[in-house]
N, C-alpha and C positions, 0 to 999 in steps of 0.2 A: 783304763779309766785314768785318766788326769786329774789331779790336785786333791788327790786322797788324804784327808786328815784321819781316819779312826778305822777301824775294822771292827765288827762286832757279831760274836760266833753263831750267838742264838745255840739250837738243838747239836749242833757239829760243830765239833772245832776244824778250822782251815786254817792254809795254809795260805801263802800271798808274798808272790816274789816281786820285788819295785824296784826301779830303774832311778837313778840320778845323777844323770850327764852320762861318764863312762862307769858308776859303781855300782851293782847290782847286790842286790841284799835280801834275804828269807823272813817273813814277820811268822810266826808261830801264834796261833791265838785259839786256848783252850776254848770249849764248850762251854757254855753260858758264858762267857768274857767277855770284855771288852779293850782295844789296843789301840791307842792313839801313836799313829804315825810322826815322828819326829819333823817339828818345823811349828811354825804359824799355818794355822786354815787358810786364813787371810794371804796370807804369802806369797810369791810365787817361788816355790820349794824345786820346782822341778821333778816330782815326785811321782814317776806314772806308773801304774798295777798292769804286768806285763801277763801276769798267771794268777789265777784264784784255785784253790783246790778243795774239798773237802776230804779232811782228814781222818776224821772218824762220826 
């Protein structure tokens, strides 16, 4: 998924690995949470969701 601004867990917290240019990075976001992706929405961040997981 391209130009991810937020992740938001609901019932399971997941997991969600992002891609930007050559740096790749792990977001963690508890159950009931919510994690906004570093950058402007509006942006072009470069920011693509290569893996989504559920974590618990």
């Amino acid at each position: 998924m391209d130009r991810v601004f937020a992740l938001d867990a609901g019932k399971h917290s997941v997991s969600a690995k992002l891609t930007s240019g050559s740096d790749t990075t792990t977001l963690q976001v508890d159950k009931n949470s919510y994690a906004r992706v570093a950058g402007d929405p509006l942006a072009s961040t470069g920011r693509v969701v290569v893996e989504l997981r559920v974590t618990g």
